[in-house]
C-alpha positions as CSV (number, residue, x, y, z in Angstrom):
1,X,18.7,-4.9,-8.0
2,X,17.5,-3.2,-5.3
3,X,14.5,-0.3,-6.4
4,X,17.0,2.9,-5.5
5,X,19.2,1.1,-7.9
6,X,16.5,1.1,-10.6
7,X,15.5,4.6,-9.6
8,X,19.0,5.8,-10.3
9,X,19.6,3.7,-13.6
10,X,16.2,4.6,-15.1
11,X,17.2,8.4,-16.5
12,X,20.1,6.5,-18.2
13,X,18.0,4.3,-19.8
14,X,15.5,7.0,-21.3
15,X,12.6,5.3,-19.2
16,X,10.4,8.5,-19.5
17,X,7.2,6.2,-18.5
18,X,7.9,3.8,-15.5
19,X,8.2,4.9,-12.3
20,X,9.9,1.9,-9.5
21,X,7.8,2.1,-6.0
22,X,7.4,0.5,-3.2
23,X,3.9,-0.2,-2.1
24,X,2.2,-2.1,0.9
25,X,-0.4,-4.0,-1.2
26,X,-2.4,-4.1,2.2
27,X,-2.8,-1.2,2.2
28,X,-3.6,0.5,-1.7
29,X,-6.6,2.8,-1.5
30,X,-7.4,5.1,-4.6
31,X,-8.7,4.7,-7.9
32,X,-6.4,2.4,-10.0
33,X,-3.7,4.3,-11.7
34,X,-1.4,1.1,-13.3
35,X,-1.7,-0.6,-16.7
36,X,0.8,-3.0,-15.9
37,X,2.5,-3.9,-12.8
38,X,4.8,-6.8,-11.4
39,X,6.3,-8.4,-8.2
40,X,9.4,-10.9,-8.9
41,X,10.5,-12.3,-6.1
42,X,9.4,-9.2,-3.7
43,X,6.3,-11.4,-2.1
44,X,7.5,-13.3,0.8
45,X,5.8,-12.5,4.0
46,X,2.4,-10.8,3.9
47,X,1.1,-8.8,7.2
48,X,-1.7,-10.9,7.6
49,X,-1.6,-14.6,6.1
50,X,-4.7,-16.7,6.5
């Protein structure tokens, strides 16, 4: 399911506290603002491998 997907189901399913993003993890900056957050199956290619 693609994330506009979620973003469109998630008032439907009463989900008053998630939010679905996408991110760069390269580049975050900020204080930390998650409790909780996962990646399935969205890692596949990062800008820079070693």
């Amino acid at each position: 399911m693609s994330v506009n997907a979620a973003r469109g189901r998630g008032p439907g399913l009463r989900l008053k506290n998630a939010r679905f993003e996408v991110k760069d993890v390269a580049t975050l900056s900020g204080p930390p603002a998650y409790d909780f957050i996962t990646a399935f199956d969205s890692i596949h290619a990062p800008g820079a491998p070693p």
